[in-house]
C-alpha positions as CSV (number, residue, x, y, z in Angstrom):
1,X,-259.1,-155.2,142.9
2,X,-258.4,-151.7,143.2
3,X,-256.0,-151.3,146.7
4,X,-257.3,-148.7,149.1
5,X,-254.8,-145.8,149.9
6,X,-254.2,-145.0,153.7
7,X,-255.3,-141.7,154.9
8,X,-251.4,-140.9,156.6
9,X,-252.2,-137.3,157.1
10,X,-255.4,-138.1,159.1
11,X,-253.8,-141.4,160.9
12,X,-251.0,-139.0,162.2
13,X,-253.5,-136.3,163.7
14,X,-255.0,-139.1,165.4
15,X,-251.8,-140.2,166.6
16,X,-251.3,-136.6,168.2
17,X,-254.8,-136.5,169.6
18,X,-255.3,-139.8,171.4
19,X,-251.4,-140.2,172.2
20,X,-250.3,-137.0,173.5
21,X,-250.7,-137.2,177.4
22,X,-250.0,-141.0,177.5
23,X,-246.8,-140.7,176.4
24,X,-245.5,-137.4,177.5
25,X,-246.1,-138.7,180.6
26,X,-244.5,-141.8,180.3
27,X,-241.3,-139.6,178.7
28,X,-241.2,-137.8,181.6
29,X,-241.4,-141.2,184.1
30,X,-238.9,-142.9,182.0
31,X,-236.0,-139.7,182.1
32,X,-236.7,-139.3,185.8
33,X,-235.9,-143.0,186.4
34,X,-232.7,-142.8,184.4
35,X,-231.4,-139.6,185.9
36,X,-231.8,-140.9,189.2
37,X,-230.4,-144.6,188.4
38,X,-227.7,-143.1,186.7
39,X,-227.0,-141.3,190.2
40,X,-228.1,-143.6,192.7
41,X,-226.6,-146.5,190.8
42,X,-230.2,-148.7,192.1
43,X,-230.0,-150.0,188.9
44,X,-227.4,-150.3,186.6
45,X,-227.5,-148.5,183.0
46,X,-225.9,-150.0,179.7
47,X,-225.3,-148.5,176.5
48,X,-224.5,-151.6,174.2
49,X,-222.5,-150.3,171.7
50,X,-219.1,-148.3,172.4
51,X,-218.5,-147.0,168.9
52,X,-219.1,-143.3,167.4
53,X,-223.2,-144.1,168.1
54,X,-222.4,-144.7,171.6
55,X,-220.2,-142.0,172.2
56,X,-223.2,-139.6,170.6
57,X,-225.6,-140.7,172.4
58,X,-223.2,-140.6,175.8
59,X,-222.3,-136.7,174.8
60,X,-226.0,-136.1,174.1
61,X,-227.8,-137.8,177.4
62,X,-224.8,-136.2,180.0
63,X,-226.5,-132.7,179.5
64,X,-230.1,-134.4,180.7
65,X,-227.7,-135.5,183.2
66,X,-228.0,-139.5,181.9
67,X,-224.8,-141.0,182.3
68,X,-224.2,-145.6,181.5
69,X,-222.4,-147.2,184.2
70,X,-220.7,-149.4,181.5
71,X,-220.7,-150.1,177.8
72,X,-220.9,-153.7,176.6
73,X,-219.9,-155.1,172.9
74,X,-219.6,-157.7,170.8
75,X,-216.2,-156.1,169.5
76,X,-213.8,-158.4,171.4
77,X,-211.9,-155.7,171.0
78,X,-213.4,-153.3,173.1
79,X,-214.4,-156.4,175.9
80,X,-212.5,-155.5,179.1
81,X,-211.4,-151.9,177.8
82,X,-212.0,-148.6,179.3
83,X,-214.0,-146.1,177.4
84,X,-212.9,-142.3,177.8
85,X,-215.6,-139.9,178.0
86,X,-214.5,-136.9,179.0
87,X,-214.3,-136.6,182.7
88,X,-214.9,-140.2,182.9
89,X,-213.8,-143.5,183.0
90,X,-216.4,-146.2,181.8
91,X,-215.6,-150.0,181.8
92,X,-216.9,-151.8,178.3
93,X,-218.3,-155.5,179.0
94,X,-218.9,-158.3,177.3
95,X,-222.4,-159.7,176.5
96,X,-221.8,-162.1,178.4
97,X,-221.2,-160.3,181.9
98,X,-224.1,-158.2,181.2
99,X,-226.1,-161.6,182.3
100,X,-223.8,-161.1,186.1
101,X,-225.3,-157.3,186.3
102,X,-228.6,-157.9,188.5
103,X,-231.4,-156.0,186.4
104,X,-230.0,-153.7,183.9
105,X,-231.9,-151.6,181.4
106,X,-229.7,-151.6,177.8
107,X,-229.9,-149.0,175.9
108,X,-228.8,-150.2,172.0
109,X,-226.5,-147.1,170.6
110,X,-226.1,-149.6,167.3
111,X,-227.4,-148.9,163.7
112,X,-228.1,-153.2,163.7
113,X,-230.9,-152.7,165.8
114,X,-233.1,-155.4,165.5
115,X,-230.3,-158.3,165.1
116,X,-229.0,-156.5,169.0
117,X,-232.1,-157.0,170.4
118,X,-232.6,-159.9,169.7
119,X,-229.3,-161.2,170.8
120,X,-230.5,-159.0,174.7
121,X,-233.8,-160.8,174.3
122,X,-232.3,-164.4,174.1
123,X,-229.7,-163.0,176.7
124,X,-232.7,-163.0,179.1
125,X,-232.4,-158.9,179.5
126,X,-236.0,-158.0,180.2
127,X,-235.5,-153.9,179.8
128,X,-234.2,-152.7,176.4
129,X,-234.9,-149.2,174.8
130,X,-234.3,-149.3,171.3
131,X,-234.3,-146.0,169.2
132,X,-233.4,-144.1,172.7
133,X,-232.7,-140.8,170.9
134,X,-236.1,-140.3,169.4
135,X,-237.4,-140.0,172.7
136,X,-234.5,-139.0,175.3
137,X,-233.0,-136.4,173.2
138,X,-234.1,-132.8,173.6
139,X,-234.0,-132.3,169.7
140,X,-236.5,-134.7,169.2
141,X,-238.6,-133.4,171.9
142,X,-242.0,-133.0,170.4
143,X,-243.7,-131.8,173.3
144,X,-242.1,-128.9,172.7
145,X,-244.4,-127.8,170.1
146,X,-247.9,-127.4,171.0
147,X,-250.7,-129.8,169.6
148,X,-252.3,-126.5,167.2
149,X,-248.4,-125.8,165.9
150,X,-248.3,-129.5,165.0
151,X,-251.3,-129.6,163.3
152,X,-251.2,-126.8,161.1
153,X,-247.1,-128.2,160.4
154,X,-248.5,-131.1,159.6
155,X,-252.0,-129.9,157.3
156,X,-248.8,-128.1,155.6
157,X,-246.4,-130.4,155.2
158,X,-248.8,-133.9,153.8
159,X,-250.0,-130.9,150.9
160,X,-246.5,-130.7,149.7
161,X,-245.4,-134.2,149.6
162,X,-245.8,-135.9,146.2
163,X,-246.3,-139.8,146.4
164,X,-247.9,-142.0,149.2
165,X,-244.6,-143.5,150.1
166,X,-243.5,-140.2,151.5
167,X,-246.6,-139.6,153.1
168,X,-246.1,-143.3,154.9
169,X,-242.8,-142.4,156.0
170,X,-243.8,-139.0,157.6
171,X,-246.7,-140.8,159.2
172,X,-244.2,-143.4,160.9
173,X,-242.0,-140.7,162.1
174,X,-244.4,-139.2,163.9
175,X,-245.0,-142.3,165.2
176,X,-242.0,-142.9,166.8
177,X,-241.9,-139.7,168.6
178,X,-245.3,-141.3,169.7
179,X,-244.6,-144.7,170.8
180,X,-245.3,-146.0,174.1
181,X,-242.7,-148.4,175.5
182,X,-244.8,-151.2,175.8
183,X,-245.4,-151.3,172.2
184,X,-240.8,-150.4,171.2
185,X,-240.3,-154.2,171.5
186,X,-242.6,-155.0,168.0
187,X,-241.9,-151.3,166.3
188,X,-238.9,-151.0,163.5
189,X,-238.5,-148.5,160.5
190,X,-238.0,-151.7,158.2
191,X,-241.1,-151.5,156.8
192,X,-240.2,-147.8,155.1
193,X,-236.8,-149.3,154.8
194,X,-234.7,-148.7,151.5
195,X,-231.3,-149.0,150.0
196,X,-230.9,-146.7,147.2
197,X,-229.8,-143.9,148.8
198,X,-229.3,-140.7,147.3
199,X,-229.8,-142.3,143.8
200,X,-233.5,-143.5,144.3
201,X,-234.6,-144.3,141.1
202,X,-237.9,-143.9,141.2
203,X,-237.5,-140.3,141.9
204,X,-233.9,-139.0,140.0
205,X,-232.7,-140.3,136.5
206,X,-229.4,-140.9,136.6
207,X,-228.6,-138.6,133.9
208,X,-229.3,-135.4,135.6
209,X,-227.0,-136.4,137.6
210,X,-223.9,-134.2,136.0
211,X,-222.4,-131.9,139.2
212,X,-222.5,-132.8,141.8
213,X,-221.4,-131.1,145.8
214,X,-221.6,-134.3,148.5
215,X,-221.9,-131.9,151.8
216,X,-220.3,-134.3,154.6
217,X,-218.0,-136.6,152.1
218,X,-217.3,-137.9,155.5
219,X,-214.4,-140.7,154.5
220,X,-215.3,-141.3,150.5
221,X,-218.6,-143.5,150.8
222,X,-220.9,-141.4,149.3
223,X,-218.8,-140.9,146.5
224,X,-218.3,-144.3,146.3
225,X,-221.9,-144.9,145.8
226,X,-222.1,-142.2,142.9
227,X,-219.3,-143.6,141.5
228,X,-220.9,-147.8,141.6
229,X,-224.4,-146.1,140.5
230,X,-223.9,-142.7,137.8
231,X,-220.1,-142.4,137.0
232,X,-221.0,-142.3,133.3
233,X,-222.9,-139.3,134.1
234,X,-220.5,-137.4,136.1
235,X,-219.0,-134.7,135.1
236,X,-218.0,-133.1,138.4
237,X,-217.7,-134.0,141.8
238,X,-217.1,-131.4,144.6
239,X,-216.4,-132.8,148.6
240,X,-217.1,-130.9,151.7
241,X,-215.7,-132.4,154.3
242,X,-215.0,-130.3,157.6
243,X,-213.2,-132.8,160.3
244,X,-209.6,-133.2,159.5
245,X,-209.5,-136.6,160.5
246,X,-212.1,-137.7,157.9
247,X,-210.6,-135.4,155.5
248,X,-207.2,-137.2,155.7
249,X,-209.4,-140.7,155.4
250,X,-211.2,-139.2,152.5
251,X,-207.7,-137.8,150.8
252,X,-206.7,-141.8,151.0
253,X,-209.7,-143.4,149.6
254,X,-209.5,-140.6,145.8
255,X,-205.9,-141.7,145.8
256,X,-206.7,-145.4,145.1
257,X,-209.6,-144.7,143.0
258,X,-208.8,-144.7,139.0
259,X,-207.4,-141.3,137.4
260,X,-210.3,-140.5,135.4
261,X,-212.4,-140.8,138.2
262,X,-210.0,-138.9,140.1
263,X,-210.0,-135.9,137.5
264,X,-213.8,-135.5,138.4
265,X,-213.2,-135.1,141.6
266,X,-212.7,-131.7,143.7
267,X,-212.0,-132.0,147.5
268,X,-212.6,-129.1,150.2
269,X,-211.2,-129.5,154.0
270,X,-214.0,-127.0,154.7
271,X,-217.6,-127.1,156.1
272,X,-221.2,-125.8,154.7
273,X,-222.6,-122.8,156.4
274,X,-225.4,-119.5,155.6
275,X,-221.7,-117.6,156.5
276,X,-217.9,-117.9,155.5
277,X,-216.3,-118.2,159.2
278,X,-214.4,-120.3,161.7
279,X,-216.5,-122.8,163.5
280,X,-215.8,-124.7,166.9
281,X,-217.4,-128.8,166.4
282,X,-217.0,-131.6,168.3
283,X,-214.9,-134.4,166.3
284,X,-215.7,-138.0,166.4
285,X,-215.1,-139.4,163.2
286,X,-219.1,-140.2,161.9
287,X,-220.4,-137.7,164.3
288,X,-218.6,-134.1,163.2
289,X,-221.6,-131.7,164.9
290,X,-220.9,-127.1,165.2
291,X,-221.2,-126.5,168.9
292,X,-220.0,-123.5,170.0
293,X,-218.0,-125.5,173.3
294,X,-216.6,-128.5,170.2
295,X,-212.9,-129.5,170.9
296,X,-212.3,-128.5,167.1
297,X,-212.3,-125.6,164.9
298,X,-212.6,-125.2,161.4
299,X,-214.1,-123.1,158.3
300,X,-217.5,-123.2,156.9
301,X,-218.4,-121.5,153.5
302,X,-221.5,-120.7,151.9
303,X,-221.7,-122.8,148.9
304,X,-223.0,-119.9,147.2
305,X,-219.7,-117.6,147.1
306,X,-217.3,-120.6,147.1
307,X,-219.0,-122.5,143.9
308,X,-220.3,-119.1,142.3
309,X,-221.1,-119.2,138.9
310,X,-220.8,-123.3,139.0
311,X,-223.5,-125.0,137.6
312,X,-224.4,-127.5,140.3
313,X,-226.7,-130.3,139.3
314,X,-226.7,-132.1,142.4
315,X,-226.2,-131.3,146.2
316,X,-226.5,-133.6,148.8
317,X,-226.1,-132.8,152.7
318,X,-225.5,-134.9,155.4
319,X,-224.3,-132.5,158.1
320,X,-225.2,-133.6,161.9
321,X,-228.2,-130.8,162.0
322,X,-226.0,-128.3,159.9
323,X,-228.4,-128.4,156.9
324,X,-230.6,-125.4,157.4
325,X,-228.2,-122.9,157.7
326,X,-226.3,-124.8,154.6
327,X,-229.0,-124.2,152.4
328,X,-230.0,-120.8,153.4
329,X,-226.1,-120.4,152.2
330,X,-227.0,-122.2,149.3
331,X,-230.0,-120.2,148.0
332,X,-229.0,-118.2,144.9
333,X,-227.1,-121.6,143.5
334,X,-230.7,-123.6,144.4
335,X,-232.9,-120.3,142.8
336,X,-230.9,-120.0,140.0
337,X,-229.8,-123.8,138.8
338,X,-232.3,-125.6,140.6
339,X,-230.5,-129.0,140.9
340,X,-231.6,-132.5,142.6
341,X,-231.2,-131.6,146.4
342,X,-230.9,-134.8,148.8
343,X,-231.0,-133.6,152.5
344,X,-230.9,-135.6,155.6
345,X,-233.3,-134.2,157.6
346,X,-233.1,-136.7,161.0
347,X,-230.7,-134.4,162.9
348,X,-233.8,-132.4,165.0
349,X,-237.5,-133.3,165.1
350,X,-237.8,-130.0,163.4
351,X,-235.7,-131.1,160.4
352,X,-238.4,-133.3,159.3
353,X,-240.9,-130.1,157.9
354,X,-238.5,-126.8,158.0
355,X,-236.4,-128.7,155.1
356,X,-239.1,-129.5,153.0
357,X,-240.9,-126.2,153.6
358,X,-237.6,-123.9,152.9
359,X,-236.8,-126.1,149.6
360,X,-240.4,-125.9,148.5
361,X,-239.8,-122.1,149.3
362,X,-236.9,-121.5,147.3
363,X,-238.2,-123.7,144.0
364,X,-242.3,-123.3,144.3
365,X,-241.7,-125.6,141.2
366,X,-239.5,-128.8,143.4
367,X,-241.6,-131.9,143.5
368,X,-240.9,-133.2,147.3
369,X,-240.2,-136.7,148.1
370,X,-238.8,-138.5,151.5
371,X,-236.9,-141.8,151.9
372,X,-235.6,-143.7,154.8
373,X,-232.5,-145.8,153.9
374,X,-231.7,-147.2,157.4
375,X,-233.3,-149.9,159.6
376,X,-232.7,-147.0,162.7
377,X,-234.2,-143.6,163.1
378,X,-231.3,-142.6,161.0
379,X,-230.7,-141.4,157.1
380,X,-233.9,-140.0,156.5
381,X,-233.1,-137.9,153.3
382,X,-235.5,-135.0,152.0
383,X,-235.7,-135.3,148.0
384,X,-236.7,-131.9,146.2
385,X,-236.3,-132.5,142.4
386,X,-238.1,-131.2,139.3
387,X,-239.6,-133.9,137.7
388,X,-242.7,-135.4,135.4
């Protein structure tokens, strides 16, 4: 029996048309409620989850004047700590005390998602927000864009994908920007879910994989994933990595690595830009974002003077909402060689078309592909490659 494909591009106009109002105005309800909690203290708001996802999600919802009360963990570690964040102060609990806090709302700030709520639910905690950046975050704001500029973004952006499995993911994205809170407690990204990311193989062959530039080598695990999945087609592998924390980290993990692997390898304490300059960025470890106020500096480079004349294969950027402006400094190397490009593009709402679009731009010729490689809203990756 022949399987009936779903219309994604005309399920998520619908989803705009019948959605819109609903939800905007249960956005607005919800931010309102937490900006006044979070002052009044009337009830009592959690972020479960005190690592680098907290912390981002802390620095993020301070400027729509959100600030937790506490953080809880399952880290015994971090039980019975104190959390520094910034100007404040904030006590990290156990799951267990959360059940002596008289009606909390959690907010998860975990990639493990679905095991956490489960663990709140069984806990008895009736108000959980899963996802919370889609949907309290200003870059993910999609009632910033009108319903005609969405249309004619999305008309545009369903024409250029290449297989339904993009076109699904695309559809679900827009549905989380959509959801209604009622409905958060059944909705997860597992169902777009996959692992084989960066090397998805029904999409790049393994032996075009030659050079390659990992933008945001963070501490060595994208490299070791190329390594574990094409080292016998390697020729050349170039790291960006701009915090100097993770560079030292990253500087560790080559060291133990074999020497002919090592020989490959080419490592630069330097981030990706559209300009050679010095750079302000806040630093915390996984979350290494350019803000002009950041508590670090550093240099960017456009890949196109600094690998000039390389014949780059491969280029993959995961750069906390740097990835524009990296590929606009990118352009003659992507014209001219017109490698495999894998680009996050789950920074901004925005993201999600201008990345495709500008790729599609530059190489009229790229076949474009998406894949979600993370059971959160996270490490959605943009695939341009020239293929079939």
């Amino acid at each position: 029996m022949e399987v009936t494909k779903m219309d994604y591009k005309e399920m998520t106009i619908n989803l705009i048309l019948n959605r819109w109002e609903d939800v905007k105005r249960e956005r607005e309800k919800l931010k309102k409620n937490l900006q006044r909690w979070s002052k009044n203290g009337q009830r009592e708001i959690c972020f479960f989850g005190a690592g680098p996802k907290g912390k981002e999600l802390y620095d993020s919802l301070k400027r729509e004047q959100i600030i937790p009360h506490f953080f809880c963990d399952n880290d015994l570690k971090k039980q019975n700590s104190v959390i520094s964040m910034y100007e404040n102060e904030i006590k990290c609990i156990s799951p267990i005390k959360l059940l002596k806090i008289k009606n909390p709302i959690v907010i998860i700030t975990l990639s493990h998602v679905e095991a956490v709520y489960q663990q709140l639910k069984e806990l008895g905690i009736k108000d959980i927000i899963k996802y919370p950046s889609l949907y309290l975050l200003e870059q993910f704001n999609i009632f910033s864009y009108s319903k005609m500029e969405l249309m004619d973004i999305i008309d545009s952006l369903f024409y250029i994908l290449e297989d339904e499995r993009s076109k699904k993911i695309i559809y679900k994205r827009f549905y989380s920007y959509l959801v209604f809170n009622k409905e958060l407690s059944n909705f997860t990204f597992t169902d777009i879910y996959s692992k084989d990311k960066y090397v998805p193989l029904d999409i790049i062959m393994k032996s075009d994989i030659k050079i390659v530039v990992d933008g945001g080598a963070y501490v060595g695990d994208t490299l070791q994933y190329f390594v574990e999945q094409a080292d016998e087609y390697i020729k050349e592998y170039i790291c960006y990595e701009m915090d100097k924390e993770n560079y030292k980290m990253l500087m560790s993990f080559i060291r133990e690595l074999p020497q002919y692997i090592k020989d490959k390898i080419e490592i630069n304490n330097l981030g990706l830009s559209n300009k050679n300059d010095i750079v302000n960025y806040s630093g915390a470890l996984e979350v290494c974002k350019i803000v002009s106020d950041g508590n670090e500096s550093a240099r960017v480079v456009q890949l196109d003077s600094h690998q000039k004349g390389r014949k780059i294969s491969y280029i993959k950027m995961d750069i906390e909402g740097s990835e524009i402006d990296a590929l606009e400094g990118a352009k003659k190397i992507i014209i001219e060689n017109k490698p495999i490009c894998a680009i996050c593009a789950y920074h901004t709402i925005e993201h999600l078309w201008k990345i495709p679009f500008l790729l599609k731009q530059l190489v009229p010729e790229y076949k474009i592909y998406f894949r979600h490689h993370d059971e959160t809203e996270c490490e959605l990756v943009c695939y341009a490659v020239l293929k079939n």
